[in-house]
C-alpha positions in Angstrom: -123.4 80.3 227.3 -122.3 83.8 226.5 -123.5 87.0 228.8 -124.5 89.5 226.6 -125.5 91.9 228.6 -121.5 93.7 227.5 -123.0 94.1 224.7 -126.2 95.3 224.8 -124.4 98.1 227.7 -122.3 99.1 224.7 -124.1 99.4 222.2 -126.8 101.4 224.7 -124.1 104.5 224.7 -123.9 104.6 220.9 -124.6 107.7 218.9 -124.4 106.6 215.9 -127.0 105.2 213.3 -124.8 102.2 212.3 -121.9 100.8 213.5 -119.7 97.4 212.4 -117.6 95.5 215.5 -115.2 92.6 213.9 -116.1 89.3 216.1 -112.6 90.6 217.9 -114.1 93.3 219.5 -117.2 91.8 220.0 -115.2 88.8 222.3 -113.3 91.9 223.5 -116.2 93.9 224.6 -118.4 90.8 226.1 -115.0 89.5 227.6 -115.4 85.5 226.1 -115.2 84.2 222.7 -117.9 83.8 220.5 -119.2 80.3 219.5 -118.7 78.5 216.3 -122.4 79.6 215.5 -121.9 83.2 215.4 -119.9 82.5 211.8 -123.9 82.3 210.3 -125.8 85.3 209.6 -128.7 83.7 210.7 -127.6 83.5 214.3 -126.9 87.5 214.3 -130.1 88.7 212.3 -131.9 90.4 215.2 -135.2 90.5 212.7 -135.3 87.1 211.3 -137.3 84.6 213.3 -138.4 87.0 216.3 -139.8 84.4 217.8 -136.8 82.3 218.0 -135.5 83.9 221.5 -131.2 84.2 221.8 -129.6 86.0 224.1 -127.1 87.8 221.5 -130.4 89.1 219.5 -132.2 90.0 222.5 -129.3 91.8 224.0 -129.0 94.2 220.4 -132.6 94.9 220.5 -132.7 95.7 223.4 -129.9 98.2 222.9 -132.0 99.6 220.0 -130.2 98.0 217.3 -130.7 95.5 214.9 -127.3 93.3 213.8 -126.6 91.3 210.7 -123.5 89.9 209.9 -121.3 91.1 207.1 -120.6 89.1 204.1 -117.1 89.2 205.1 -118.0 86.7 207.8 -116.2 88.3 210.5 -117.7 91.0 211.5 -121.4 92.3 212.6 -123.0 95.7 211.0 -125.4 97.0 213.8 -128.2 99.3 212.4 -130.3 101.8 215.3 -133.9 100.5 214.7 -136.8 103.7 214.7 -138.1 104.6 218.2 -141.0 104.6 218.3 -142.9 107.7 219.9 -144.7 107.7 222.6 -147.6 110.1 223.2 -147.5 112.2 226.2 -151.2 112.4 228.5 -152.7 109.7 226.2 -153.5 112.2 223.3 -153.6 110.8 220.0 
């Protein structure tokens, strides 16, 4: 099994509000290939199925993004999810 802890690193220093990585720079950046399953769009779509737990979905939301893969089938859009704001004192 894949660490994709890489990934979640690099996406973390991103500025930008989307961003697409071909699968080559994603085995690039987490340094191993990517399994047969990552050709799906199921098995990148960080918002389908939250409560079906993968390390490659947990790692991009936990970077702030949320990944889906292109229809191109080799490469992975990721989109910066809203932060939510937190409230400062407990002050509504």
């Amino acid at each position: 099994m894949n660490d994709y802890g890489p990934l979640r690193d690099y996406l973390k220093r991103q500025t930008l509000t989307e961003l697409v990585l071909s699968f080559e720079e994603i085995e690039a950046i987490i340094d191993a290939p990517l399994p047969r399953a990552a050709q799906r769009a199921s098995w990148w779509d960080s918002l389908r199925s939250p409560q079906e737990r993968m390390p490659q979905r947990e790692a991009c939301l936990e970077a702030g993004y949320a990944a889906m893969r292109q229809a191109d089938g080799s490469s992975v859009k990721f989109k910066r999810l809203p932060q939510r704001r937190s409230r400062a004192g407990g002050n509504p």
